[in-house]
py3Dmol code that shows the C-alpha trace and the ligand (Angstrom):
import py3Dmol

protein = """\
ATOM      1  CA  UNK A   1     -13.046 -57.574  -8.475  1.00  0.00           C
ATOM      2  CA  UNK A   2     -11.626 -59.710  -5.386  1.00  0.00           C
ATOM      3  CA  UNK A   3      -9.190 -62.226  -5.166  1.00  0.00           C
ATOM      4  CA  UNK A   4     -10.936 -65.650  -6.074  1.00  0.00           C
ATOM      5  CA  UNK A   5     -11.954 -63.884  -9.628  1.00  0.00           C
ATOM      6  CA  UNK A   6      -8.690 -62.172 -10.298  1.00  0.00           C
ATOM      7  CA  UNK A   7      -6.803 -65.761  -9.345  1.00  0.00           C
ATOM      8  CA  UNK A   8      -9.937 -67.548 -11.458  1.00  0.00           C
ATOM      9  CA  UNK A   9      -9.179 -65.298 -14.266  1.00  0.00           C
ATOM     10  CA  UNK A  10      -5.873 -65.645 -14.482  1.00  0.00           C
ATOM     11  CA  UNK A  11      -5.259 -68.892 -14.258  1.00  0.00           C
ATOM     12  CA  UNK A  12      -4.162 -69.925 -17.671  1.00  0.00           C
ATOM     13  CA  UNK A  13      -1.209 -67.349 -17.058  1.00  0.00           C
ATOM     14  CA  UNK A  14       1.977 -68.465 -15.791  1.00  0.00           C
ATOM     15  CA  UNK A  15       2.462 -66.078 -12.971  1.00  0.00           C
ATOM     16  CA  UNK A  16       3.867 -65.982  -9.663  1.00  0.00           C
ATOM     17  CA  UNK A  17       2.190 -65.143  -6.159  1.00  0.00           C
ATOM     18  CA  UNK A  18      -0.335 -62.680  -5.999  1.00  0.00           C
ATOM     19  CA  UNK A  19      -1.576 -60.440  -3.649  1.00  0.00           C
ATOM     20  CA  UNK A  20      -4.687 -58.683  -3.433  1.00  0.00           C
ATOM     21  CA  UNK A  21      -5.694 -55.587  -1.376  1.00  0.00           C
ATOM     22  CA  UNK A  22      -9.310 -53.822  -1.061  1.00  0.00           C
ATOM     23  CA  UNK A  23      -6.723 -51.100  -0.370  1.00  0.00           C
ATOM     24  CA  UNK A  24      -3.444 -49.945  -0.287  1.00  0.00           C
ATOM     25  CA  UNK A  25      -1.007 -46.447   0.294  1.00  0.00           C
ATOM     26  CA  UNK A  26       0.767 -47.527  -3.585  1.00  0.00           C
ATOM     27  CA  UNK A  27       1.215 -51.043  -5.120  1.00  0.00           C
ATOM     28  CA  UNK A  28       4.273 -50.468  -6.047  1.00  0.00           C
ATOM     29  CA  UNK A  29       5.749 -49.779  -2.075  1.00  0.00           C
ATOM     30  CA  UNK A  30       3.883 -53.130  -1.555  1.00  0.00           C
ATOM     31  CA  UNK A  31       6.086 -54.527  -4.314  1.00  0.00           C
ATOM     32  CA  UNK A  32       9.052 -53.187  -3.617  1.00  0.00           C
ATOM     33  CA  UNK A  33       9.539 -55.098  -0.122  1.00  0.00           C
ATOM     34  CA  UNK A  34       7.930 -58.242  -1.439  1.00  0.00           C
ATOM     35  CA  UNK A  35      10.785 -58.004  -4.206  1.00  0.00           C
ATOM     36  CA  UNK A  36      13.386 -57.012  -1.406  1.00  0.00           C
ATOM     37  CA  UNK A  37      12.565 -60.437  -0.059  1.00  0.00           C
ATOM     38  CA  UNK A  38      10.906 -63.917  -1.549  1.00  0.00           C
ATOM     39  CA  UNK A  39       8.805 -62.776  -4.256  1.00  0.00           C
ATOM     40  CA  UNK A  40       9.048 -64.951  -7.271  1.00  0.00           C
ATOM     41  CA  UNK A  41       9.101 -63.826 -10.992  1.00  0.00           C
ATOM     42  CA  UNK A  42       6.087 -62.211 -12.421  1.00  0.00           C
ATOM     43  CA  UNK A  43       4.553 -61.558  -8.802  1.00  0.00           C
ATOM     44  CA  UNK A  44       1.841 -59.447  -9.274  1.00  0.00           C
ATOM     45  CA  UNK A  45       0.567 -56.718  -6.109  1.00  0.00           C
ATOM     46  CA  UNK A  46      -3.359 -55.732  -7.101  1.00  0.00           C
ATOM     47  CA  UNK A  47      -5.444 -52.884  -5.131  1.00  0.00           C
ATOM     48  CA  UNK A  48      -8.884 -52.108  -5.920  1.00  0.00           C
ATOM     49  CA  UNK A  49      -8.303 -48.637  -4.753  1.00  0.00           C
ATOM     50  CA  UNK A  50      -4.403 -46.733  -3.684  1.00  0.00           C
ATOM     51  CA  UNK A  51      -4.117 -44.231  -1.235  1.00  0.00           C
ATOM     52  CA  UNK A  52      -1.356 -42.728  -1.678  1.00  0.00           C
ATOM     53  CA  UNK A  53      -0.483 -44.359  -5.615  1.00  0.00           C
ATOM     54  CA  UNK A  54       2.392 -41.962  -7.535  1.00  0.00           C
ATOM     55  CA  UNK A  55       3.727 -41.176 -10.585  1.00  0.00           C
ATOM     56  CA  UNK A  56       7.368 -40.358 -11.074  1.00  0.00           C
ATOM     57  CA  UNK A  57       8.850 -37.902  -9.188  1.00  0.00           C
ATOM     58  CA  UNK A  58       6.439 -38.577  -6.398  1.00  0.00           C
ATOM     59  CA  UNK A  59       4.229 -37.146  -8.118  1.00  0.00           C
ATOM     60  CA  UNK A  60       0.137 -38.290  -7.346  1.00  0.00           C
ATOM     61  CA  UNK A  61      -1.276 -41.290  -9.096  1.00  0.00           C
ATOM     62  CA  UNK A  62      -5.174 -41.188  -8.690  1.00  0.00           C
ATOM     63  CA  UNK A  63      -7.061 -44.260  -8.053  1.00  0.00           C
ATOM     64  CA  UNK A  64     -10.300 -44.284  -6.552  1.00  0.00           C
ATOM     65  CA  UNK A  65     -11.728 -47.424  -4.860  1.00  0.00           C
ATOM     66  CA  UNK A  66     -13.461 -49.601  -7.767  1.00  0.00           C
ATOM     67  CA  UNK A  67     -12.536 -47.717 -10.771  1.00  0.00           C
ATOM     68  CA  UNK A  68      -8.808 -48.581 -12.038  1.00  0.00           C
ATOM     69  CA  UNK A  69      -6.531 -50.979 -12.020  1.00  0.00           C
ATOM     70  CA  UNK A  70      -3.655 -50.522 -10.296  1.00  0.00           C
ATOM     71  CA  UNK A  71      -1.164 -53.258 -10.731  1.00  0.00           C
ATOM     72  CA  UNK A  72       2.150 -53.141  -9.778  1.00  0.00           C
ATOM     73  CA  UNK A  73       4.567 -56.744 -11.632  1.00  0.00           C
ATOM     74  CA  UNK A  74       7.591 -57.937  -9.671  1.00  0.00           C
ATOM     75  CA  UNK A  75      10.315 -59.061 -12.536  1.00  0.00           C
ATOM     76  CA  UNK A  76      13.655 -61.457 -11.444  1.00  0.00           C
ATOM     77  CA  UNK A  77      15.558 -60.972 -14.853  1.00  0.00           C
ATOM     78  CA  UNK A  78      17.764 -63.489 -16.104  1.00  0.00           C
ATOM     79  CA  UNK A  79      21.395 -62.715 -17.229  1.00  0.00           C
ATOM     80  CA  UNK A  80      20.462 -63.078 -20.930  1.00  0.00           C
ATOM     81  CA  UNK A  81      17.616 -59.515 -20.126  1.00  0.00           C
ATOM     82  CA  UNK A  82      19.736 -57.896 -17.621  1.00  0.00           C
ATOM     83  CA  UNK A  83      20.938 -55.579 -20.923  1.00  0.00           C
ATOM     84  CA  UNK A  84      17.866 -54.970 -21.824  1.00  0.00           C
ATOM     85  CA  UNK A  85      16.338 -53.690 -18.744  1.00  0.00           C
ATOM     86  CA  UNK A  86      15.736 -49.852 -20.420  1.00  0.00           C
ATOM     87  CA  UNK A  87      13.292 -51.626 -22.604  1.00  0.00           C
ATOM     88  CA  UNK A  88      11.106 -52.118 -19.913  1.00  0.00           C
ATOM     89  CA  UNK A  89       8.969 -49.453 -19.475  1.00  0.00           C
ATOM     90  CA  UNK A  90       8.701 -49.599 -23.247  1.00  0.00           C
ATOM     91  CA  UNK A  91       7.354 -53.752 -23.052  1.00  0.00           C
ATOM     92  CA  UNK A  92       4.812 -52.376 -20.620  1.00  0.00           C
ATOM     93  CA  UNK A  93       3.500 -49.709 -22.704  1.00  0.00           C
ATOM     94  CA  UNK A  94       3.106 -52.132 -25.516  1.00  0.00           C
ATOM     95  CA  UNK A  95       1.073 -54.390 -23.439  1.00  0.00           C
ATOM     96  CA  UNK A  96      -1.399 -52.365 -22.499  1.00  0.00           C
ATOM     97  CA  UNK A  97      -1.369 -50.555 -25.595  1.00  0.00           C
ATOM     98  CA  UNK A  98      -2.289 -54.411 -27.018  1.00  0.00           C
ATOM     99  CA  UNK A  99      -4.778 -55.450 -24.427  1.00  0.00           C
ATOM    100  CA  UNK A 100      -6.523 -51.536 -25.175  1.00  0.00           C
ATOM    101  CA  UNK A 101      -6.430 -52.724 -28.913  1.00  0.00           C
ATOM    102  CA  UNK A 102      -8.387 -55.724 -28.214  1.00  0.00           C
ATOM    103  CA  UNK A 103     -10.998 -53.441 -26.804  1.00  0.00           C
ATOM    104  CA  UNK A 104     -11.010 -52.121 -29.936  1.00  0.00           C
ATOM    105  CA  UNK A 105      -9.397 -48.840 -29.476  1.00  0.00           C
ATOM    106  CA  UNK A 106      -6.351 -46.938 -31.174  1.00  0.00           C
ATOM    107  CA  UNK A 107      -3.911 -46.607 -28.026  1.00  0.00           C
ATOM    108  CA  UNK A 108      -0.749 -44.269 -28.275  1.00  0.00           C
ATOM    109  CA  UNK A 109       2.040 -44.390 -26.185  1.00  0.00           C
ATOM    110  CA  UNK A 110       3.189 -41.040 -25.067  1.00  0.00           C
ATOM    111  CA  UNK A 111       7.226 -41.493 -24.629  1.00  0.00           C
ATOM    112  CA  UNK A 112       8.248 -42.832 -22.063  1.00  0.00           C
ATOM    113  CA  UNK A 113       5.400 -44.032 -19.895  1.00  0.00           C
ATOM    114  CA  UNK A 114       1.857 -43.258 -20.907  1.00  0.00           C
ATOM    115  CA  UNK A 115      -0.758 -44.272 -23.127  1.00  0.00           C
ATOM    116  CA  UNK A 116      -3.036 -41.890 -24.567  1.00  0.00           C
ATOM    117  CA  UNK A 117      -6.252 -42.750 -26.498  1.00  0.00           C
ATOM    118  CA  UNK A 118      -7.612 -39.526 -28.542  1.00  0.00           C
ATOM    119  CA  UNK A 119      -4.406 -37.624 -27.361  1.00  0.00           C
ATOM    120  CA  UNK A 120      -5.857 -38.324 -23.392  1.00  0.00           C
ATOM    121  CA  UNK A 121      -3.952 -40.173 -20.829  1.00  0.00           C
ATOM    122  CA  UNK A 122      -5.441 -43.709 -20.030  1.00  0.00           C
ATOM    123  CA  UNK A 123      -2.658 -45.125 -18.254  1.00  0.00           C
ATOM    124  CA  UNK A 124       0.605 -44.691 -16.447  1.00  0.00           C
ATOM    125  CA  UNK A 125       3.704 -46.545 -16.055  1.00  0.00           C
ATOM    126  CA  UNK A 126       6.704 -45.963 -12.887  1.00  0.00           C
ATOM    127  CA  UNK A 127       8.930 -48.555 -13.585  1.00  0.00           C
ATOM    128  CA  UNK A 128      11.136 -49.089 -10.248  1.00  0.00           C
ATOM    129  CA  UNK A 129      14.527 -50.844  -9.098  1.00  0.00           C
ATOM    130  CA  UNK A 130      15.441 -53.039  -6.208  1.00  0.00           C
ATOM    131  CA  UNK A 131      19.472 -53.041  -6.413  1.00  0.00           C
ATOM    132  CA  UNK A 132      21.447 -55.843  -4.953  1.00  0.00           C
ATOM    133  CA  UNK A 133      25.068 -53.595  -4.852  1.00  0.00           C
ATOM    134  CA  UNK A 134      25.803 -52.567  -8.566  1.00  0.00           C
ATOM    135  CA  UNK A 135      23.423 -55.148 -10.177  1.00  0.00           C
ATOM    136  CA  UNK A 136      19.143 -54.732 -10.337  1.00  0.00           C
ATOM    137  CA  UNK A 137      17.869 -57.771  -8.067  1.00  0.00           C
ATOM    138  CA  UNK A 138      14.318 -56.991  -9.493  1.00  0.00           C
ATOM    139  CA  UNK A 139      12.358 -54.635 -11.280  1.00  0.00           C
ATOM    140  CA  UNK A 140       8.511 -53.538 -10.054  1.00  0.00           C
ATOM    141  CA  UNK A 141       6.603 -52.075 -12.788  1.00  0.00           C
ATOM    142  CA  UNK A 142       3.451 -49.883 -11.683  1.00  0.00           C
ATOM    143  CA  UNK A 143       0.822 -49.787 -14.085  1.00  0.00           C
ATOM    144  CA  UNK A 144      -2.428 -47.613 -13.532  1.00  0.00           C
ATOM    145  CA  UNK A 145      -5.047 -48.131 -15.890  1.00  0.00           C
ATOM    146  CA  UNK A 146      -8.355 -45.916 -16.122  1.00  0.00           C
ATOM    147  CA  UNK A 147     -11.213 -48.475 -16.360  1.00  0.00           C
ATOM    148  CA  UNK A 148     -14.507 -46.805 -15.118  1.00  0.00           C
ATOM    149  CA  UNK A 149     -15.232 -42.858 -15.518  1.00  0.00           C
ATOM    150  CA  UNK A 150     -14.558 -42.692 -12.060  1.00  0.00           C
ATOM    151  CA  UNK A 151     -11.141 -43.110 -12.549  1.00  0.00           C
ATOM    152  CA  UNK A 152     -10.137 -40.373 -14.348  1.00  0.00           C
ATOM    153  CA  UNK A 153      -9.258 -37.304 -12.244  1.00  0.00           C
ATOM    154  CA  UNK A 154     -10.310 -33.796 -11.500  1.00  0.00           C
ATOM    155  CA  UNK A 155      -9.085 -31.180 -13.946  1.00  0.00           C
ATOM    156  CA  UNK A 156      -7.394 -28.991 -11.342  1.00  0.00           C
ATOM    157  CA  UNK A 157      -5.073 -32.255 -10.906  1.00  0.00           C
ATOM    158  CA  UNK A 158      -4.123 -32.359 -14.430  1.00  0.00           C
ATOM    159  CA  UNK A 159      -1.253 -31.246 -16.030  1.00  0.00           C
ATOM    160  CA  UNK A 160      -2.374 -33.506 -19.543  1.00  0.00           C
ATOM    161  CA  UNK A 161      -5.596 -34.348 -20.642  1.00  0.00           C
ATOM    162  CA  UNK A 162      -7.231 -37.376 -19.100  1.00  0.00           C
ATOM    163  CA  UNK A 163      -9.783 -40.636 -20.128  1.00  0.00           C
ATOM    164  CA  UNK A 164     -10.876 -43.481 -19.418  1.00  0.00           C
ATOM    165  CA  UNK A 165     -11.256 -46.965 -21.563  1.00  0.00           C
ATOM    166  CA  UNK A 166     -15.363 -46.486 -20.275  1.00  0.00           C
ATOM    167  CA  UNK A 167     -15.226 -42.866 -21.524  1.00  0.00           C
ATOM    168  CA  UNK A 168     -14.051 -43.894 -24.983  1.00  0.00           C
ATOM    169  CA  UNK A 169     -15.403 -47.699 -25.612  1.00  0.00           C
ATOM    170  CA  UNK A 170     -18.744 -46.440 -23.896  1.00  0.00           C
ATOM    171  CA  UNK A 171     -19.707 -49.089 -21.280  1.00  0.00           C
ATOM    172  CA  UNK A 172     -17.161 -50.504 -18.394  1.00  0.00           C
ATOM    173  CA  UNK A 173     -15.325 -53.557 -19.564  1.00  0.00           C
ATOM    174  CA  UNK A 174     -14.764 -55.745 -16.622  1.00  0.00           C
ATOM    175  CA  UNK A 175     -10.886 -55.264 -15.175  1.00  0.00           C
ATOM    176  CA  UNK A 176      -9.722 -58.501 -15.005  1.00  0.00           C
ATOM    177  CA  UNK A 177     -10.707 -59.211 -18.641  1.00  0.00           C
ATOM    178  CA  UNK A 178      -8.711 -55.929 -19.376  1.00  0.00           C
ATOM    179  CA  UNK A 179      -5.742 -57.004 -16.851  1.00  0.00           C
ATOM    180  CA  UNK A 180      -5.854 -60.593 -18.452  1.00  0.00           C
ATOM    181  CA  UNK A 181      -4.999 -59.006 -21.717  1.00  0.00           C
ATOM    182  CA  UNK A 182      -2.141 -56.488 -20.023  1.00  0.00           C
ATOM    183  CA  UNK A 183      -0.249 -59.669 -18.748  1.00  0.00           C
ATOM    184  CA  UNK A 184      -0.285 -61.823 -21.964  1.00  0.00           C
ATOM    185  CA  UNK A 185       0.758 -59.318 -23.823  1.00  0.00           C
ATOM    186  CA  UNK A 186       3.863 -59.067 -21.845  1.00  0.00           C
ATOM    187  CA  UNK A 187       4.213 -62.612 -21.256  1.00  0.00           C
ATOM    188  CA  UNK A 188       4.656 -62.560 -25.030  1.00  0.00           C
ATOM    189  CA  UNK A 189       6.977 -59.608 -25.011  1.00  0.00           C
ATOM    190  CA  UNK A 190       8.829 -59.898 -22.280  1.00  0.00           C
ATOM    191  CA  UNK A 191      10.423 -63.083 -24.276  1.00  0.00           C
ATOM    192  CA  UNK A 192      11.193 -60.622 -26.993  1.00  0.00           C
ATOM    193  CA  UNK A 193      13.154 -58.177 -25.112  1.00  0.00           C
ATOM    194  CA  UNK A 194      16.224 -57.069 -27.070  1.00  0.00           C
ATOM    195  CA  UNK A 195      14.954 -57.553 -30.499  1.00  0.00           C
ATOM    196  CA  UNK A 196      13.790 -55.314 -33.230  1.00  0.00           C
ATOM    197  CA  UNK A 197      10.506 -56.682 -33.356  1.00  0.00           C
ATOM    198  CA  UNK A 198       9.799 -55.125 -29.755  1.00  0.00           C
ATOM    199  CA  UNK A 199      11.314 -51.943 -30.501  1.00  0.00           C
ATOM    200  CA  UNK A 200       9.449 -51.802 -33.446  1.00  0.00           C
ATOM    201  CA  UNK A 201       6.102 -52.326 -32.500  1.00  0.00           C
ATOM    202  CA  UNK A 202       6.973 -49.878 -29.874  1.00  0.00           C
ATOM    203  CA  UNK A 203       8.179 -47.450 -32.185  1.00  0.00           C
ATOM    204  CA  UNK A 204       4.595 -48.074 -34.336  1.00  0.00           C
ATOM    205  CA  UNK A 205       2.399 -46.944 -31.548  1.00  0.00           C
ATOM    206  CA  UNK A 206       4.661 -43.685 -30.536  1.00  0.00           C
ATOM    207  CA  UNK A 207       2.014 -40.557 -29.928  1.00  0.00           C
ATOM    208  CA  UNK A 208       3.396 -37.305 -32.083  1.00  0.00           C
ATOM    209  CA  UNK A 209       5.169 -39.108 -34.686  1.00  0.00           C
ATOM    210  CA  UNK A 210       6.371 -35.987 -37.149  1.00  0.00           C
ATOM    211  CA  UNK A 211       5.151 -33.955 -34.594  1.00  0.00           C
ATOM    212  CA  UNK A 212       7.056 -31.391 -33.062  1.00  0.00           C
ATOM    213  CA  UNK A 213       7.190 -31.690 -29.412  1.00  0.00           C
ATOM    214  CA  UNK A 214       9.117 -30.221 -26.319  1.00  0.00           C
ATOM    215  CA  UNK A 215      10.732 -32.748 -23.706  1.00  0.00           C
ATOM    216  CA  UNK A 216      11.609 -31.474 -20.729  1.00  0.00           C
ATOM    217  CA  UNK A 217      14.333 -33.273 -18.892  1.00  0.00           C
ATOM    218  CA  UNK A 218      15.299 -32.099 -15.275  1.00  0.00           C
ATOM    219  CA  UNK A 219      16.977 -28.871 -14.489  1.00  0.00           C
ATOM    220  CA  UNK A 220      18.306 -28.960 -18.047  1.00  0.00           C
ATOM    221  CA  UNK A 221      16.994 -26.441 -21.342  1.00  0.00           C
ATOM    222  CA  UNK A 222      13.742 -28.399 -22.578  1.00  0.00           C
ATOM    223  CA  UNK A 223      15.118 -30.314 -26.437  1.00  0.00           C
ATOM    224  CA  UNK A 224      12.530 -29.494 -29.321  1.00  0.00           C
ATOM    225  CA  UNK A 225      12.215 -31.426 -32.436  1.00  0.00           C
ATOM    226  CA  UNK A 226       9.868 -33.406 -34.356  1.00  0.00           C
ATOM    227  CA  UNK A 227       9.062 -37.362 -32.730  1.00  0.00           C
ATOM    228  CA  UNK A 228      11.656 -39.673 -35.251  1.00  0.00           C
ATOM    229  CA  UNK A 229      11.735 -42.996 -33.820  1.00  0.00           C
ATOM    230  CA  UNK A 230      13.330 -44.961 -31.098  1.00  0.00           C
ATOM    231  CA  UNK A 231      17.468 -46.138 -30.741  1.00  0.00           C
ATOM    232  CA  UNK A 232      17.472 -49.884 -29.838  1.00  0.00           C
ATOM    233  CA  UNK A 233      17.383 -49.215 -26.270  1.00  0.00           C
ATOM    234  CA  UNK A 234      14.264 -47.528 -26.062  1.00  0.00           C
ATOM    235  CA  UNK A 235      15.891 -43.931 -26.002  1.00  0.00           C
ATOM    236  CA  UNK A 236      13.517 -41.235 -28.051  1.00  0.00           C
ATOM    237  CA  UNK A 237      15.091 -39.332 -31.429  1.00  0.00           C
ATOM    238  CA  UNK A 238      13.872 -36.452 -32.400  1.00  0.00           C
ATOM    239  CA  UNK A 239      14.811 -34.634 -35.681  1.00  0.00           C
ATOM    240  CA  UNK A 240      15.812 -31.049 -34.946  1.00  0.00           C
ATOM    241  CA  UNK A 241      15.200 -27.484 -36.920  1.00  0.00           C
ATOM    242  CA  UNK A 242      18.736 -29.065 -39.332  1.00  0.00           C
ATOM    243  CA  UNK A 243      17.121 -32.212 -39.402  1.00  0.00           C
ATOM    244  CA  UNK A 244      19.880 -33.654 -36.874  1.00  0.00           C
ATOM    245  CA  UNK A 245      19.348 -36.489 -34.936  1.00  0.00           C
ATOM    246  CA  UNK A 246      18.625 -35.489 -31.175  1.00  0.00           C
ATOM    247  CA  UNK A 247      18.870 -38.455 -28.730  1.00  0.00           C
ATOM    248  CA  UNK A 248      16.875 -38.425 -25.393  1.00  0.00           C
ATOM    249  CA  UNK A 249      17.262 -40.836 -23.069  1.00  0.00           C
ATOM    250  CA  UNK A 250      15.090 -42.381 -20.115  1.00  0.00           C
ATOM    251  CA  UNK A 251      15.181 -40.646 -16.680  1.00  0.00           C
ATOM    252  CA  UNK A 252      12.225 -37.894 -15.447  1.00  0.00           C
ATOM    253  CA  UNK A 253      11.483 -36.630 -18.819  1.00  0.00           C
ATOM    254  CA  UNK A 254       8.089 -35.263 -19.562  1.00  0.00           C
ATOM    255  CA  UNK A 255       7.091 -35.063 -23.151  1.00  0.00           C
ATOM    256  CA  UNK A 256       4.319 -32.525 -24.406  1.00  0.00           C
ATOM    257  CA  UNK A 257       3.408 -31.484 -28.567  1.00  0.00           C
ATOM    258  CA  UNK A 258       4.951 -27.659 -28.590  1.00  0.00           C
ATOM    259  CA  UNK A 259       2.723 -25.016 -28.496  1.00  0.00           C
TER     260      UNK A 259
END
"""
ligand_1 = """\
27
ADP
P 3.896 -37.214 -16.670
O 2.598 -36.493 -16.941
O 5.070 -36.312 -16.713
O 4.074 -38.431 -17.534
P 3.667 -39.069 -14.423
O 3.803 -40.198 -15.369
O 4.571 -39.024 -13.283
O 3.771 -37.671 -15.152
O 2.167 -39.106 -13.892
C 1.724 -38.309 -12.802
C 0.774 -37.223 -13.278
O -0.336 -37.820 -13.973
C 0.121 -36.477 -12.125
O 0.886 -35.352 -11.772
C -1.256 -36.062 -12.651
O -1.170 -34.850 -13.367
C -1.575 -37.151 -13.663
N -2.504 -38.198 -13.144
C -2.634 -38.676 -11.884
N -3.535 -39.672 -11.811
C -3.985 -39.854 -13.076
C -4.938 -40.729 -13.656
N -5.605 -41.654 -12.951
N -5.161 -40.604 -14.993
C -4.523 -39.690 -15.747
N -3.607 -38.835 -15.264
C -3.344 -38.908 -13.933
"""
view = py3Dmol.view(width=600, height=400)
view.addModel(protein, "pdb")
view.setStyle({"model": 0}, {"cartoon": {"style": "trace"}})
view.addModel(ligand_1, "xyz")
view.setStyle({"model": 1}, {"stick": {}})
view.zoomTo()
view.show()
């Protein structure tokens, strides 16, 4: 992977700039002053390898040189998205949920931000906000994907169960086929922000559905309940020991099946 094929293979797409590093501290600090400044809509910051790449709460993002993608999307939204903006991270699972499916796997997405395939954790989302006063200027959505073996960490790093799409197709598919697919997708989805039809096929690929599973949101008591669906802005409901409704919205929730 290096610039002339990623710009050669994406062509056909109607993106914005793009730039390329062999690598980088985290694509998404990259981002995040390009968006500050000039960048146009659907920018896209590549590295073939991220130093220093995290997950939420500054948590580590691993990305060894020539193994993942790690992809960080600059988004301007127009007035008619700006209330729609908590779908996000959901329009981003769903796109590389989709471009995995056309590999011809059975991706999950593990509320919020990851996809799982066989329960394991493929890929990451950290969705982040450039604010111009009270209003979001720009959004930069992270995205690492495990492509190659390589990719996929050391256990002792691991609080959930990692993969890789080599690990479960069986041979490497090439990464800007795979990234190709990740940005269609949400070329086609982003257009669909706000509707049912996004929140449903959202809602169709949720990991744990009828599960029960234990989300565990700040300094608060962890909720518990069985995986219901989604609200219309992306929030998760679960369906407690009464069969209530329990409502849990976005922010640094970690989701795990109960023991
Ligand atoms: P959560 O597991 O709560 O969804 P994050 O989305 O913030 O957490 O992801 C960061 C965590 O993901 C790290 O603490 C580490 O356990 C794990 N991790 C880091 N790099 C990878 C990777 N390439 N593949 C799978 N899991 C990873």
């Amino acid at each position: 992977m290096n610039e002339n094929s990623l710009k050669k293979s994406l062509s056909k797409l109607n993106i914005g700039g793009l730039r390329y590093f062999d690598s980088i501290g985290s694509t998404n600090d990259e981002a995040l002053a390009w968006a500050a400044g000039k960048a146009e809509d659907l920018s896209i910051v590549i590295a073939d390898e991220q130093t220093q790449g995290r997950g939420r709460l500054n948590r580590t993002w691993f990305t060894p040189k020539g193994s993942a993608l790690a992809v960080s999307l600059i988004l301007r939204p127009s007035t008619s998205l700006r209330p729609h903006l908590s779908q996000t991270v959901g329009l981003a699972a769903l796109s590389i949920a989709e471009a995995c499916l056309k590999l011809g796997l059975d991706p999950q997405i593990k509320w919020p931000n990851d996809i799982l395939l066989k329960g394991k954790k493929t890929a990451g989302i950290l969705v982040e906000s450039v604010w111009s006063g009270e209003d979001v200027d720009s959004l930069v959505i992270g995205m690492g994907i495990n492509v190659s073996k390589l990719s996929v960490p050391p256990e002792d790093m691991l609080q959930f169960p990692a993969t890789s799409l080599e690990d479960e197709i069986g041979s490497e598919p090439k990464r800007e086929e795979v990234l190709f697919n990740v940005l269609q997708a949400f070329i086609h989805w982003r257009e669909r922000m706000g509707t049912d039809e996004l929140i449903h096929a959202w809602e169709e690929k949720l990991a744990f559905r009828g599960e029960q599973v234990e989300v565990k949101t700040g300094s608060e008591l962890p909720v518990t309940g069985k995986v219901d669906g989604l609200e219309s802005d992306g929030s998760l409901r679960l369906k407690d020991a009464h069969d209530n409704s329990v409502i849990v919205r976005f922010g640094d929730v970690s989701l795990r099946p109960s023991a």
